[in-house]
Wavefront OBJ file of the C-alpha trace (Angstrom):
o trace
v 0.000 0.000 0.000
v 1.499 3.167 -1.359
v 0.232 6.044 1.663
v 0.894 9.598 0.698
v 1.113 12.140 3.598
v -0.590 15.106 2.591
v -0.343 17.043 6.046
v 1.995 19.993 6.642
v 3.133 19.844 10.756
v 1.252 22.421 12.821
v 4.963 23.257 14.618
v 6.364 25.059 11.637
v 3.733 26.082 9.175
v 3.548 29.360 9.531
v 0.433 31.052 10.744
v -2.747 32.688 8.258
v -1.983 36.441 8.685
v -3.642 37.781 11.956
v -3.898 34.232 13.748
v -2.697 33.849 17.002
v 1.149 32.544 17.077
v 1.775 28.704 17.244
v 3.817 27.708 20.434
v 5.264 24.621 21.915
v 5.753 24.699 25.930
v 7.834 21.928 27.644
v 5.660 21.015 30.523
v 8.615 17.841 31.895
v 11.540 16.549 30.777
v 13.174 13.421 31.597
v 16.546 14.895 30.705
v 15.558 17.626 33.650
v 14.836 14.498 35.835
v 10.997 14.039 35.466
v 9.745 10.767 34.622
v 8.421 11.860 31.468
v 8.459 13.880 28.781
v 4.898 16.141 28.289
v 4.219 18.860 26.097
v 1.522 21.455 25.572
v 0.510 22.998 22.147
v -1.042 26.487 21.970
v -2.510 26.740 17.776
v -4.820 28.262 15.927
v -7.080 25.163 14.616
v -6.997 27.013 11.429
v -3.075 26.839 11.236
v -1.395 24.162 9.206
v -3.474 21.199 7.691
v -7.112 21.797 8.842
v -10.984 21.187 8.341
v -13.169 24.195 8.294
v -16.870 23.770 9.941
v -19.789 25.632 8.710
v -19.883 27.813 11.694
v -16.794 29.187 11.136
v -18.537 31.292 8.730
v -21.773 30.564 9.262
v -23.102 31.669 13.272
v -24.865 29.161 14.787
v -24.217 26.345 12.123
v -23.095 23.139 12.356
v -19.607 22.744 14.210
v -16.535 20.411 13.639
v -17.778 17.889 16.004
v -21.408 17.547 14.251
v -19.254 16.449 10.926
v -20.107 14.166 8.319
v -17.345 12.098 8.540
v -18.071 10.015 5.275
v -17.194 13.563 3.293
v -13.277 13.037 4.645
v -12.882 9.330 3.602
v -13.632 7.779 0.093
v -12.278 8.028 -3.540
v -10.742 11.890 -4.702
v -9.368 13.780 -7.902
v -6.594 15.692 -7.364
v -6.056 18.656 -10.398
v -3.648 20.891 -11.068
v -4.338 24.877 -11.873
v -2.164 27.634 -12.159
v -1.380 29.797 -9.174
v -3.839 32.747 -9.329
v -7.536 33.169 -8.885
v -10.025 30.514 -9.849
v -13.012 31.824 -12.149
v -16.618 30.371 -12.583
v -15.216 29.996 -16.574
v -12.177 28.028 -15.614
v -14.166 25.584 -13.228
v -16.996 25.440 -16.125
v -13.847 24.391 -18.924
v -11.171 21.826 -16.843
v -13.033 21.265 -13.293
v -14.248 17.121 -13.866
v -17.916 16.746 -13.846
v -18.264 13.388 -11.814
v -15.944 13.400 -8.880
v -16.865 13.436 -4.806
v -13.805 14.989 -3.469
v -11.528 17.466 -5.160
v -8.067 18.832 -4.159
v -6.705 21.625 -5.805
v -2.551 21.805 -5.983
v -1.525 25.341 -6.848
v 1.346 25.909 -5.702
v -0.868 27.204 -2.629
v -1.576 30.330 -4.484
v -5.018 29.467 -6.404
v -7.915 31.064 -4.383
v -11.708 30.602 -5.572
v -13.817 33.394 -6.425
v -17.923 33.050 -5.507
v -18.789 32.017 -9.109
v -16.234 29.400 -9.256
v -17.217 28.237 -5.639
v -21.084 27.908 -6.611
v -20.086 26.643 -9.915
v -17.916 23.630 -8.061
v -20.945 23.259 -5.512
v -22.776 22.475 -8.899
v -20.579 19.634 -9.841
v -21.736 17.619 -7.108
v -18.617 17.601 -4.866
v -18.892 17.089 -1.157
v -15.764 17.960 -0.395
v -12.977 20.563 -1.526
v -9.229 20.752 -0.495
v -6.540 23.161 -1.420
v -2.809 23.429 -0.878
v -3.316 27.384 -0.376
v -3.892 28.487 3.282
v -7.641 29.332 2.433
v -10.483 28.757 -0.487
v -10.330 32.242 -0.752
v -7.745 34.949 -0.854
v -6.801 37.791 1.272
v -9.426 39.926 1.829
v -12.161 38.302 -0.143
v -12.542 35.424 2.264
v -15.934 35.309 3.315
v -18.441 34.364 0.151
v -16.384 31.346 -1.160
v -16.469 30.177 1.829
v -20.077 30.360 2.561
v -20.652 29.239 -0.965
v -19.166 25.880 -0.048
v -20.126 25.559 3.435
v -23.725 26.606 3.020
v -24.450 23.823 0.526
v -22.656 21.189 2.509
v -19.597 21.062 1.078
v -16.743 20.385 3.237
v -13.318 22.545 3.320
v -9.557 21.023 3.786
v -6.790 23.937 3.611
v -3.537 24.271 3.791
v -2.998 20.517 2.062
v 0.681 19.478 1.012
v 0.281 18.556 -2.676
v 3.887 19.537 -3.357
v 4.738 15.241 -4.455
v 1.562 14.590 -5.918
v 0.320 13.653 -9.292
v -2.625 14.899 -10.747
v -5.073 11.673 -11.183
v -7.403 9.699 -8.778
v -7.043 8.352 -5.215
v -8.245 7.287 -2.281
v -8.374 10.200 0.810
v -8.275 10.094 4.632
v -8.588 13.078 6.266
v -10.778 13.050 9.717
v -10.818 16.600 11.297
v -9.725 15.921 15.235
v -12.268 15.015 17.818
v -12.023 19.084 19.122
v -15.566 19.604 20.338
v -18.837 21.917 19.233
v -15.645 24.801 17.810
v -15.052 26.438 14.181
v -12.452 23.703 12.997
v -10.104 21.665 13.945
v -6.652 19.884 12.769
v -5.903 17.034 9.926
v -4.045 14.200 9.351
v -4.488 13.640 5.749
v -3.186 11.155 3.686
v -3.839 9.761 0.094
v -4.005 6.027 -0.905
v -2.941 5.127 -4.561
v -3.748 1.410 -4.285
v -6.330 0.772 -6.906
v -6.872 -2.822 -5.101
v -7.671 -1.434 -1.589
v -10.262 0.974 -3.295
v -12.124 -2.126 -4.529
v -12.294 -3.621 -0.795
v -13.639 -0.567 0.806
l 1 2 3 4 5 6 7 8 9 10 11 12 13 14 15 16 17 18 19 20 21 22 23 24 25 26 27 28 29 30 31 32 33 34 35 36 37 38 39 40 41 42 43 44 45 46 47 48 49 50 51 52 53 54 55 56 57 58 59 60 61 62 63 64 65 66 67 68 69 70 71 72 73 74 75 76 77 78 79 80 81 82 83 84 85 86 87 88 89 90 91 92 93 94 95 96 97 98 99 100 101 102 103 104 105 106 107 108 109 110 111 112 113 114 115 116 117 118 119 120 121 122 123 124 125 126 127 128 129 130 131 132 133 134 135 136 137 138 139 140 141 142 143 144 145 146 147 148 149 150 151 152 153 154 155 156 157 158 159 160 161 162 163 164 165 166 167 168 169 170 171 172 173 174 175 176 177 178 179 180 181 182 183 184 185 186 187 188 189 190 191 192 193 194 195 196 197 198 199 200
């Protein structure tokens, strides 16, 4: 079985602009003389590999602990675009027609506008994943966001496409038990094991 990691490390991705500062405390150290060694992670659950929930744009909708996890498991297309911003057009001409789950590999610079969010909801996907830190760039975050997430469409960001091929596979990416919050971290990998997709 040929298992892709697809995850960039919380530790050293570097944070969305304007998120609160990823740090690693050393709570005991056997090398100090403790019979253990503990740590404690303070992160932004939107920093490095990560699952948006509805409510993180959407008050009062569902959160990552009411997720569909069938959405983060089952067969994916992963495509390849240029870096820059994706247009309703573009997704209309090269976006496949019959695919679940879609990753996007950029170079994590290719950021949806609304049209070419609501024109992917229209494909029938239920789930969308990019290697850029967000759906949608910089200041015009909001509506592809919603466009997804109101029509049930899950988000992974920040993926690490950066050794894969364009073509099919098989994904794993279940958002961390976190509780009724906004989001929470990833562990994704891909699976390129034809064979294993017809046992599952």
């Amino acid at each position: 079985m040929n298992i892709i990691d697809i995850s960039r490390p919380l530790l050293t991705t570097v944070e969305y602009p304007g998120d609160p500062e990823t740090r690693l405390d050393t709570v005991s150290s056997i090398a100090d003389g403790d019979e253990c060694n503990l740590s404690a992670v303070y992160a932004c659950v939107h920093t490095a590999t990560h699952a948006d929930a509805p409510c993180h744009f959407l008050d009062g909708a569902e959160t990552i602990e009411d997720a569909d996890l069938n959405k983060y498991i089952g067969r994916c297309t992963v495509i390849e675009v240029p870096p820059g911003v994706i247009t309703g057009e573009y997704v209309n001409r090269y976006f496949p027609k019959k695919c679940s789950r879609l990753l996007i590999k950029g170079d994590s610079q290719s950021f949806f506008m609304e049209s070419a969010a609501y024109e992917a909801v229209d494909t029938g996907i239920c789930l969308i994943g990019t290697d850029a830190a967000s759906v949608g760039k910089s200041g015009n975050q909001m509506k592809p966001h919603k466009a997804f997430l109101q029509n049930g469409v899950a988000i992974l960001e920040n993926l690490d496409l950066s050794n894969v091929a364009p073509g099919d596979y098989y994904l794993i990416a279940l958002p961390v038990k976190m509780g009724a919050i906004d989001g929470a971290p990833v562990r994704a990998v891909l699976i390129d094991d034809y064979i294993l997709w017809n046992k599952i």
